[in-house]
ChimeraX commands (.cxc) that place a marker at each C-alpha (Angstrom):
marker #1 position 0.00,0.00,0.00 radius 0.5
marker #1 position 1.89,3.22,-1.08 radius 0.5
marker #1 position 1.17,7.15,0.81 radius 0.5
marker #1 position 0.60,9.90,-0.06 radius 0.5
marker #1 position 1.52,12.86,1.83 radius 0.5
marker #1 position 0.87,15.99,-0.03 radius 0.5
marker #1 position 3.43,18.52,1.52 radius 0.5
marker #1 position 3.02,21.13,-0.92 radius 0.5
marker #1 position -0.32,21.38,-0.49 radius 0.5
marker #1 position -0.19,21.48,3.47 radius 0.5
marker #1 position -2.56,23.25,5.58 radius 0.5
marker #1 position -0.25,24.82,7.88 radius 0.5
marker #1 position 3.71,24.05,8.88 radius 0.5
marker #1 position 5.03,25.01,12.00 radius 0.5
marker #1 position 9.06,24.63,13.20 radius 0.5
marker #1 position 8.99,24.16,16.91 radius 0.5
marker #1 position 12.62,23.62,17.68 radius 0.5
marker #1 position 13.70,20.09,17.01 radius 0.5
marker #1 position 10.32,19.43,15.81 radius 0.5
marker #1 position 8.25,20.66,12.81 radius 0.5
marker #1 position 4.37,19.56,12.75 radius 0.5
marker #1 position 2.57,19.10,9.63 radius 0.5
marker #1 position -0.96,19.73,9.38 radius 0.5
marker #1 position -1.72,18.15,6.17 radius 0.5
marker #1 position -3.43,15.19,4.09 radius 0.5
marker #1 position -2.55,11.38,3.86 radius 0.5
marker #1 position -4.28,9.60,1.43 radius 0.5
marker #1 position -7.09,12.18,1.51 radius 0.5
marker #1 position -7.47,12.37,5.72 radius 0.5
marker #1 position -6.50,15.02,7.58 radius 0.5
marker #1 position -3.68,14.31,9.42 radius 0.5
marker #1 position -0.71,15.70,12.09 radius 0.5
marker #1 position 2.90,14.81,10.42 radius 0.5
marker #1 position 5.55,15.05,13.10 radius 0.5
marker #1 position 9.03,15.42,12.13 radius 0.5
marker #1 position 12.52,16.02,12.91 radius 0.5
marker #1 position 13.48,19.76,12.43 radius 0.5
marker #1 position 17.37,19.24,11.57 radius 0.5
marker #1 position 17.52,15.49,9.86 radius 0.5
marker #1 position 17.34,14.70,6.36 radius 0.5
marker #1 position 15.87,11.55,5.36 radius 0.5
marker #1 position 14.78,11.37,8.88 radius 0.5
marker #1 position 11.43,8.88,9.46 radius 0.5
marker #1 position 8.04,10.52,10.20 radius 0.5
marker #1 position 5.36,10.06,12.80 radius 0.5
marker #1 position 1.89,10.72,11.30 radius 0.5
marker #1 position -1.62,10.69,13.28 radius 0.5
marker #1 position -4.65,10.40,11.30 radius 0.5
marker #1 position -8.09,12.09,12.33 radius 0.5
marker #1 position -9.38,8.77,12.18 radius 0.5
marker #1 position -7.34,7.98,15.63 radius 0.5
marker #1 position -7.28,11.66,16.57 radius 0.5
marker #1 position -10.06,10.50,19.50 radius 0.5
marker #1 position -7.97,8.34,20.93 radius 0.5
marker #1 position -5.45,10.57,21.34 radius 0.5
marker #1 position -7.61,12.84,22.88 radius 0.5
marker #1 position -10.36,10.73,25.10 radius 0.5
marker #1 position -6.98,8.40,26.90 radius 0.5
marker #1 position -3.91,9.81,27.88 radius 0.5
marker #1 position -2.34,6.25,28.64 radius 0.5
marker #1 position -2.69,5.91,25.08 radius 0.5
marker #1 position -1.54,9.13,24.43 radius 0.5
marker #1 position 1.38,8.53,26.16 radius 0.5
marker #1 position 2.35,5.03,24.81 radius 0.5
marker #1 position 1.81,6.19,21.45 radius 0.5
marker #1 position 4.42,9.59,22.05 radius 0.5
marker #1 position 6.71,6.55,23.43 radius 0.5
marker #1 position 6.42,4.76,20.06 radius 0.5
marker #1 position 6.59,8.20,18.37 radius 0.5
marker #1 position 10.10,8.58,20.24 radius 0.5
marker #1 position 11.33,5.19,18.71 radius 0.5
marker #1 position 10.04,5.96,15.03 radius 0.5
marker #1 position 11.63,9.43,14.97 radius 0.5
marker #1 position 15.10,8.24,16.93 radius 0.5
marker #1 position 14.55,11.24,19.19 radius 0.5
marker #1 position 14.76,9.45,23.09 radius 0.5
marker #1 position 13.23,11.04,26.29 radius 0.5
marker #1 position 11.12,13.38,23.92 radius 0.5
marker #1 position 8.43,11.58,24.75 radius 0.5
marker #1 position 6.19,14.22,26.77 radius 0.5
marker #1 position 6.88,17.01,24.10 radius 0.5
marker #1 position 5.92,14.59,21.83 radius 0.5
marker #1 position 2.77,13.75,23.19 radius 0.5
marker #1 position 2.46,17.80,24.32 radius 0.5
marker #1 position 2.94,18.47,20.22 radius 0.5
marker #1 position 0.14,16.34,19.21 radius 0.5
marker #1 position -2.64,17.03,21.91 radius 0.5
marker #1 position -2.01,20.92,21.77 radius 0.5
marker #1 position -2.95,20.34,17.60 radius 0.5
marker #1 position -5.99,18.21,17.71 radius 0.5
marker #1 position -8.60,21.02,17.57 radius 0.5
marker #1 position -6.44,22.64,14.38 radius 0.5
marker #1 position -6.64,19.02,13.60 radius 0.5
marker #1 position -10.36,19.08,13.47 radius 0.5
marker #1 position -10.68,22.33,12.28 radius 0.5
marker #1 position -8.65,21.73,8.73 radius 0.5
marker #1 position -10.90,21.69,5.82 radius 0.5
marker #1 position -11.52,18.06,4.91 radius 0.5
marker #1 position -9.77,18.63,1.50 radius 0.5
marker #1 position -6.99,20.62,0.42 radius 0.5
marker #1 position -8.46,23.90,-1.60 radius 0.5
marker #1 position -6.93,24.02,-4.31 radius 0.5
marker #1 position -3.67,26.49,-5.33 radius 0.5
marker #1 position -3.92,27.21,-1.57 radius 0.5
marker #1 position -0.40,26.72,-0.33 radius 0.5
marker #1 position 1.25,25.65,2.72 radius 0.5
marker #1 position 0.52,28.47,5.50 radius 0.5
marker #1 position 3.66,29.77,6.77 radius 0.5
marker #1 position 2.49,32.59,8.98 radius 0.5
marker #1 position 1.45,36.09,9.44 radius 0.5
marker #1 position 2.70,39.17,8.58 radius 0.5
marker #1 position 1.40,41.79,10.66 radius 0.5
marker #1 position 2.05,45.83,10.64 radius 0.5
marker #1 position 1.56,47.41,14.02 radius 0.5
marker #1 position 1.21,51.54,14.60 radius 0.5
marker #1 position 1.75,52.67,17.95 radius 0.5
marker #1 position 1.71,48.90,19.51 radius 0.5
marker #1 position -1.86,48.64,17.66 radius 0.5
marker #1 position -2.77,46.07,14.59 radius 0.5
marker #1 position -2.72,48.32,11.43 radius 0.5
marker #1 position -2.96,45.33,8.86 radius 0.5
marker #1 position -1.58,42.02,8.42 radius 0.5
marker #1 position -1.64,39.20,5.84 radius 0.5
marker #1 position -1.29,35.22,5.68 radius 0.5
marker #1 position 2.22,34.10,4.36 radius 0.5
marker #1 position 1.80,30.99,2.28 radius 0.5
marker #1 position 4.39,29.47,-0.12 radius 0.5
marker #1 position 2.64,28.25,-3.44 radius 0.5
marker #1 position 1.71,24.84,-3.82 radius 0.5
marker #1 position 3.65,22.51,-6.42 radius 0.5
marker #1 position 3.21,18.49,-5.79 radius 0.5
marker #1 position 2.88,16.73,-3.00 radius 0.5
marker #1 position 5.54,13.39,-1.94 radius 0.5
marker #1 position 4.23,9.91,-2.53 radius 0.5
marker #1 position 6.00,6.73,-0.35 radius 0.5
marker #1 position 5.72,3.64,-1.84 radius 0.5
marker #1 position 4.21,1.90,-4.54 radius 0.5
marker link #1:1,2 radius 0.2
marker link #1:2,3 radius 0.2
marker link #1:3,4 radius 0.2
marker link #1:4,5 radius 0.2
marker link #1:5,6 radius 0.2
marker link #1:6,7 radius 0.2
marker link #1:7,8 radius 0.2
marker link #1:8,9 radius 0.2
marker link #1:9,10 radius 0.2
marker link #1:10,11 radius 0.2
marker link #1:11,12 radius 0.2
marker link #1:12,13 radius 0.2
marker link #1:13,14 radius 0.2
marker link #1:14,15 radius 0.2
marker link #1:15,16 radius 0.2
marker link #1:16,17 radius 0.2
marker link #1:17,18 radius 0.2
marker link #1:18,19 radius 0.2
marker link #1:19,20 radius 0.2
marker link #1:20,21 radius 0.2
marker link #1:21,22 radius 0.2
marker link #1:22,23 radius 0.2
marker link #1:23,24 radius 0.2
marker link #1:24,25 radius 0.2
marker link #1:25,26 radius 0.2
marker link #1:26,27 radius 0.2
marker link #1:27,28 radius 0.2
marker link #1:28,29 radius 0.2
marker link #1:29,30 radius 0.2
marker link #1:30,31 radius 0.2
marker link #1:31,32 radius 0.2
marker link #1:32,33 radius 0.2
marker link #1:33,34 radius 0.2
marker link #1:34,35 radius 0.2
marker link #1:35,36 radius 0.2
marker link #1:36,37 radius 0.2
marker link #1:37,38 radius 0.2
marker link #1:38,39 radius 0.2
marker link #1:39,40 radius 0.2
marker link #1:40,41 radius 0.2
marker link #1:41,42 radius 0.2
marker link #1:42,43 radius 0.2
marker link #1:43,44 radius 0.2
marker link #1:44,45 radius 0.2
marker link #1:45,46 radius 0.2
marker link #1:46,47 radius 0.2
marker link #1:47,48 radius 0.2
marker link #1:48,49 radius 0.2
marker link #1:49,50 radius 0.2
marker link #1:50,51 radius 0.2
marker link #1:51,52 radius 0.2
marker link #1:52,53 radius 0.2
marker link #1:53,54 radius 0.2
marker link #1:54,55 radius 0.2
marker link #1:55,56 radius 0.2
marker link #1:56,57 radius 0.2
marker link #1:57,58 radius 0.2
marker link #1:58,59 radius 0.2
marker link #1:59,60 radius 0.2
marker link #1:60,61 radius 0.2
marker link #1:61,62 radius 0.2
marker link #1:62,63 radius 0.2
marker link #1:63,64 radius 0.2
marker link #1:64,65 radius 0.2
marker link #1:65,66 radius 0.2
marker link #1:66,67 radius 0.2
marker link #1:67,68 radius 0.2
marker link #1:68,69 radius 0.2
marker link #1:69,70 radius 0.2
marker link #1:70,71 radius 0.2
marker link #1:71,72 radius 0.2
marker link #1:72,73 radius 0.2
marker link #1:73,74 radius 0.2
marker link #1:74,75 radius 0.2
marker link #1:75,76 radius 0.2
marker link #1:76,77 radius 0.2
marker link #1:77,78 radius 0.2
marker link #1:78,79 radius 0.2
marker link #1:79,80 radius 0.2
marker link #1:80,81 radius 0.2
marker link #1:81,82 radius 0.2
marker link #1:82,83 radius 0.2
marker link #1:83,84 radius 0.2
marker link #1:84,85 radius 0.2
marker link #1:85,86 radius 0.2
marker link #1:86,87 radius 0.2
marker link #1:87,88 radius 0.2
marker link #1:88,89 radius 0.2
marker link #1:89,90 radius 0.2
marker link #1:90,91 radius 0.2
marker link #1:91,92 radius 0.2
marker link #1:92,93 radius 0.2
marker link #1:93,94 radius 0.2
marker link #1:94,95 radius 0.2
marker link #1:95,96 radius 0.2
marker link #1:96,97 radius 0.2
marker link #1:97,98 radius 0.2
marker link #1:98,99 radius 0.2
marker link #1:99,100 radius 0.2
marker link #1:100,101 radius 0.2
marker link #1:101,102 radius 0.2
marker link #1:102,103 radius 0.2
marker link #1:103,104 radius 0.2
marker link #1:104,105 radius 0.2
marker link #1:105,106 radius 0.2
marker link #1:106,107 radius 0.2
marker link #1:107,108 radius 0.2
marker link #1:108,109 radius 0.2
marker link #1:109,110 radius 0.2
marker link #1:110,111 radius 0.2
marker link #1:111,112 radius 0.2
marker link #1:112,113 radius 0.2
marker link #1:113,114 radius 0.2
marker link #1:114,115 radius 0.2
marker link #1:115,116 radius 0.2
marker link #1:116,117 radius 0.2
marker link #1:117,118 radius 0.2
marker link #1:118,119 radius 0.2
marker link #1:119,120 radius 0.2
marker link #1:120,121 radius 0.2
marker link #1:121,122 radius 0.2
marker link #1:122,123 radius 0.2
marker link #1:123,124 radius 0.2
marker link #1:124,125 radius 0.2
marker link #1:125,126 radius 0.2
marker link #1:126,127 radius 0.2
marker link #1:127,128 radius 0.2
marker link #1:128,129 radius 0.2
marker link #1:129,130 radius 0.2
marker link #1:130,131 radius 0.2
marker link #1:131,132 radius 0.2
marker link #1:132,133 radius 0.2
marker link #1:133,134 radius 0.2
marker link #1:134,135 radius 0.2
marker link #1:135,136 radius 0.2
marker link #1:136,137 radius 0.2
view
């Protein structure tokens, strides 16, 4: 069974030190891609919506699951960051359209203009969409 993680087309990236979180679709389900910030080639931890409850509703799984996350991603003792990464993302989890809009590009932030310490204007900073990375067969 090949997968298909469409990168490009992410719905939001976000480097968090050693870690950068994916919020993105795999095989057509939302998903959370954790990986490692500064390895190339490195493995990658994904959690599907379809398991997102679980996550969620049992923090022993939670926590045996950010154990196994610490094996897959060869990062040790990472394990409550870990598990802190993915339960602090389940509600931008849920909230990611259920398909990727097309030409919408991965959201890298904001850019925001401030007057006198007040908001003036901002923007979203996105970097266009090209193709997505497919594993496997």
């Amino acid at each position: 069974m090949s997968v298909t993680i469409h990168t490009a087309q992410a719905h939001a990236v976000r480097v968090l030190g050693d870690f950068t979180l994916m919020l993105t679709w795999v095989n057509g389900e939302r998903a959370i891609v954790l990986l490692p910030t500064h390895r190339r080639r490195a493995p990658w931890f994904v959690v599907c919506e379809s398991a997102a409850w679980r996550y969620a509703d049992d923090p022993r799984y939670l926590a045996r699951q950010s154990v196994k996350a610490c094996e897959v991603l060869d990062m040790p003792g990472q394990a409550a960051r870990i598990g802190g990464l993915i339960f602090d993302h389940l509600t931008d989890l849920r909230r990611m359209p259920p398909e990727p809009p097309p030409g919408q590009g991965v959201l890298l932030g904001e850019a925001v203009v401030r007057a006198g310490g007040q908001m003036a204007g901002g923007h979203e900073v996105r970097c266009e969409p090209q193709s997505g990375i497919t594993f496997g067969a």
